[in-house]
C-alpha positions, -999 to +999 in steps of 0.1 A: +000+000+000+016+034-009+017+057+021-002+086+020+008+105+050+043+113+066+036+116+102+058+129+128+054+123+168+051+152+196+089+145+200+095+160+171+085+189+172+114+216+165+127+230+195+137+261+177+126+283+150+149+295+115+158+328+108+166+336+074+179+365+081+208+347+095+216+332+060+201+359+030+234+373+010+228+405+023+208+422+053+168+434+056+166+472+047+161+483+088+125+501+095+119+535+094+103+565+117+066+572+101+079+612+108+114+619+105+123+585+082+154+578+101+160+543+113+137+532+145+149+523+178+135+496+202+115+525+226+091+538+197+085+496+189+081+488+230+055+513+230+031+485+211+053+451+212+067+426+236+101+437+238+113+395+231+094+401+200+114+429+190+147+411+198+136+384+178+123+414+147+162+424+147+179+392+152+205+375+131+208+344+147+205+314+127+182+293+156+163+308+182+146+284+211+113+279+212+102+281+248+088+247+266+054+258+272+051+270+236+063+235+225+042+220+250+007+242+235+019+237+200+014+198+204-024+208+205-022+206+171+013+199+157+033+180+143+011+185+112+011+158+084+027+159+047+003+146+024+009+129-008-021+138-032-023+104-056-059+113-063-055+144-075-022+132-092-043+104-114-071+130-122-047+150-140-031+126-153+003+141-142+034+122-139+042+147-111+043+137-077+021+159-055+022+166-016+010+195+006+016+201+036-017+200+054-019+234+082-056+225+086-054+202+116-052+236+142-085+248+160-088+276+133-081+255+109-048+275+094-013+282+095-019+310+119-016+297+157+025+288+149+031+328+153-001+338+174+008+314+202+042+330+207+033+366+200+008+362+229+031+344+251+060+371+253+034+392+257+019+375+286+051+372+303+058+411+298+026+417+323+003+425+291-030+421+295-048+423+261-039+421+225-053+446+194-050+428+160-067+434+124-079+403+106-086+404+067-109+369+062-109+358+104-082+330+102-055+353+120-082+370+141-095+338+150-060+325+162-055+353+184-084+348+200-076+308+204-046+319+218-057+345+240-082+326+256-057+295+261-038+320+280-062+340+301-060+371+281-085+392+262-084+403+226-099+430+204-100+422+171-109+448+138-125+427+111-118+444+074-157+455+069-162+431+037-147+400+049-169+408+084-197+405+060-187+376+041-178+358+068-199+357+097-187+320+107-150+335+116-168+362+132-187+338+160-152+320+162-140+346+173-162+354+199-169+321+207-133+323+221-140+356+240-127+382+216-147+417+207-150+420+169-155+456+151-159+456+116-136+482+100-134+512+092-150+518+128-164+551+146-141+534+174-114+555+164-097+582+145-078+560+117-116+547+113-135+580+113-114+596+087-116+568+062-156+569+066-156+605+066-133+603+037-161+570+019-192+560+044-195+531+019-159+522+024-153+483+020-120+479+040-087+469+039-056+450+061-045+486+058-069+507+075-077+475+097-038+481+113-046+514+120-072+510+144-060+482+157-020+500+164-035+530+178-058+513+203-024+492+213-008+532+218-033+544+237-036+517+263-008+508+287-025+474+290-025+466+253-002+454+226-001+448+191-002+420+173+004+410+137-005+382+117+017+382+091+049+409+074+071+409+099+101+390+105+095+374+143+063+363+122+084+349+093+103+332+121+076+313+143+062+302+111+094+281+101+081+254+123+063+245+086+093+240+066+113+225+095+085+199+098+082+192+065+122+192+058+124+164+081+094+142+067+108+146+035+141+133+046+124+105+062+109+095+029+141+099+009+126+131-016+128+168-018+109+192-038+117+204-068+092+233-069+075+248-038+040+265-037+024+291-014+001+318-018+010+351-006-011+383+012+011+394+039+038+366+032+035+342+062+025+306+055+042+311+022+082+316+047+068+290+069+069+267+042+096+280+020+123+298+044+139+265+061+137+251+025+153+282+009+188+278+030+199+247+010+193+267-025+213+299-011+240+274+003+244+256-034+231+225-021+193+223-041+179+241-071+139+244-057+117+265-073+096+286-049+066+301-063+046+328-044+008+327-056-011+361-057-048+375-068-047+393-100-066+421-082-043+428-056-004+420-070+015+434-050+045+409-062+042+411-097+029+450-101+039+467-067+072+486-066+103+473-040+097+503-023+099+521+017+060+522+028+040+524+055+025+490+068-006+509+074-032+530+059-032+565+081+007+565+086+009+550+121+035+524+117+066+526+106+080+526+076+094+490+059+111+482+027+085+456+007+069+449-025+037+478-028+013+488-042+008+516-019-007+523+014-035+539+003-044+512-021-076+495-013-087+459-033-118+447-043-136+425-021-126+393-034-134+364-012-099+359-008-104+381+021-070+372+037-044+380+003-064+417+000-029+434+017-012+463+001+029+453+008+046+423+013+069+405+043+102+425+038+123+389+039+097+375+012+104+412-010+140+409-007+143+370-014+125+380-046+146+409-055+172+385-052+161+361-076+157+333-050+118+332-048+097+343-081+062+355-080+024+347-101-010+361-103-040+341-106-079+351-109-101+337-083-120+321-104-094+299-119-086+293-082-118+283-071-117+251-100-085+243-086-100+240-048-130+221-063-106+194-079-087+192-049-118+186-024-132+163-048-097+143-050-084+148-020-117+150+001-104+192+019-121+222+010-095+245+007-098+284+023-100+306-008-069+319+002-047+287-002-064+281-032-040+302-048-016+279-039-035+247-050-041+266-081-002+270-088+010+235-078-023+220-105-010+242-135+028+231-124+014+190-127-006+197-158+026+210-175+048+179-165+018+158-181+027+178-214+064+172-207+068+142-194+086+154-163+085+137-132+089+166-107+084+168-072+054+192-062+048+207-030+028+232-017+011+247+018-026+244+026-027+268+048-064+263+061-096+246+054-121+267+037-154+253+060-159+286+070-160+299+037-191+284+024-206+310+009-176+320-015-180+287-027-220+293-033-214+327-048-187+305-072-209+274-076-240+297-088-216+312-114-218+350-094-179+353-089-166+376-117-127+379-120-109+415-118-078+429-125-066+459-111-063+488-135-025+502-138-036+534-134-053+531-100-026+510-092+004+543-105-015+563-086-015+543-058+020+546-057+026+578-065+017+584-031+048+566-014+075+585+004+103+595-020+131+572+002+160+557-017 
């Protein structure tokens, strides 16, 4: 019988996490002050972060220790098993061998506890009290609050408005786990009430969600921020994919030779590829890795490698990423949590470097992808990670046209069972596909800071 799935034990689980940063050929552009554009220092970042967190944001180091109680938590729902897809392999017909890394098995259902248990941990033990995040479509919203009520904290939570709408199932997750839920833009604060003043009919973004979510975090000394995704202590927690799934691939003597993850903030996509990516910049493998992206919001393909704000209103400060401008706000595409204006600064700079590439696919196209995949492989993808599924399909069907016999891998980031109704509005044919007009998208960036 052919084994289907590589499974590891508690025991091994890694007992640290990979930093890239330790290995890339040269170092992450450093942040910026919002106001004077001169490098940051660690008091204006303590003022809405655990201070470990920041040490981590800055560090070099090549492995940093995951704490015991972290490890002990994270066998809740990790290891996580690496799947090898036969089914959907014979229904393409591809000589390709298939396997995805399956991130559905947490209580949420993604990727997004590996970096929201820690983040609320140093927290925790840095006498904070309750954390204020943004959540595009709930899956990182809906980790925090896991977390945070694991840990006996409370957790405020602004919802981008059209994802709040679309998905009312992330929404009573949420609160099911204790958290308050806005939909944003908000009256709640004055990031919020400038953008409705500005558009009452406003949809929302990740963008304008940060900034209420930061400047509730700076104006309560019991509060911190935390993000789901972009930064680099995110990148870091996150390599507990790609360490996982390094050593199940070891264990069944093959390695990928093209890598799949889809891309909004840059998160699950590092988890996956970072710990992977160190053999390619040593010399040692030639992997492919392939960072999937919606049409109507590519910030990889069409954004500029640019200094931006991380935020609509200017709050934050200032990183180095792929763009397509702060002030850029997507269409409300069902792929609630890939609707994000920049990129992780480690994923921008791998790609400027020619280490990771980039591609753009319409939701539609994504959607048959996911329903090919549940129907094979028995998951029903989130509609974000069907960007992924989407990339790693195409790859197969061209190695049925060459004959290759490459090795496929790609992250499922989550299940998509809270997602139902995208996948009515795509079953009864009302999806439409849209990309986004390169003029809205120069003027976009015509409004970034003029920063070599």
């Amino acid at each position: 019988m052919q084994c289907k799935r590589v499974l590891l034990t508690e025991n091994d689980i890694p007992t640290a996490w990979y930093n890239l940063q330790a290995d890339l050929p040269e170092p992450v552009p450093p942040p910026l002050h919002p106001a004077t554009h001169e490098p940051v220092g660690p008091e204006l970042l303590t003022r809405i972060f655990a201070r470990a967190l920041i040490e981590q944001e800055v560090s070099r180091e090549r492995w940093i220790e995951i704490p015991s109680e972290v490890r002990r938590l994270y066998a809740i729902w990790r290891p996580t098993p690496l799947v090898r897809a036969y089914d959907l392999e014979k229904a393409l017909g591809t000589p390709a061998r298939i396997y995805f890394k399956d991130e559905s098995h947490s209580p949420p259902g993604s990727h997004k506890p590996n970096t929201a248990l820690p983040q609320a941990y140093y927290n925790k033990q840095e006498g904070i009290l309750r954390l204020s995040t943004e959540t595009g479509a709930g899956q990182w919203g809906s980790s925090l609050a896991f977390v945070c009520s694991l840990l006996g904290m409370q957790c405020k939570v602004y919802m981008v408005k059209v994802s709040y709408n679309h998905k009312p199932y992330r929404r009573s997750m949420m609160q099911l786990w204790g958290a308050q839920v806005t939909p944003s833009p908000s009256d709640e604060t004055e990031a919020g009430r400038q953008i409705l003043a500005a558009d009452p009919n406003c949809p929302g973004s990740l963008g304008i969600a940060i900034s209420e979510a930061v400047e509730v975090a700076m104006h309560r000394d019991d509060t911190n921020y935390t993000l789901g995704s972009v930064l680099n202590h995110v990148m870091l927690h996150q390599s507990i994919i790609g360490l996982e799934a390094e050593r199940q691939f070891e264990m069944i003597g093959d390695w990928p030779d093209v890598v799949f993850g889809c891309v909004g903030g840059g998160s699950n996509f590092a988890g996956l590829v970072f710990p992977l990516l160190r053999h390619k910049i040593a010399g040692k493998r030639e992997t492919r890795f392939v960072a999937c992206e919606p049409h109507s919001c590519p910030s990889m393909s069409r954004g500029q490698y640019r200094y931006d704000y991380g935020d609509t209103t200017k709050l934050t400060p200032l990183v180095k990423m792929h763009t397509l401008g702060h002030g850029f706000v997507p269409p409300g595409i069902h792929a609630g949590g890939l609707r994000y204006h920049g990129m992780a600064p480690m994923v921008s700079l791998a790609a400027k470097l020619g280490l990771v590439e980039s591609a753009a696919f319409h939701q539609t196209e994504c959607f048959q992808a996911a329903r090919l995949f549940a129907a094979t492989e028995g998951i029903i993808p989130a509609p974000e990670t069907s960007h992924a599924v989407r990339g790693a399909v195409a790859e197969a069907l061209r190695c049925r046209e060459t004959g290759e016999e490459k090795c496929i891998l790609f992250n499922l980031s989550g299940h998509g069972l809270c997602d139902l109704g995208s996948y009515d509005r795509y079953l009864s044919g009302d999806l439409e596909d849209y990309s986004y007009p390169q003029e809205k998208i120069e003027e976009s960036l015509a409004e970034l800071p003029q920063i070599d």
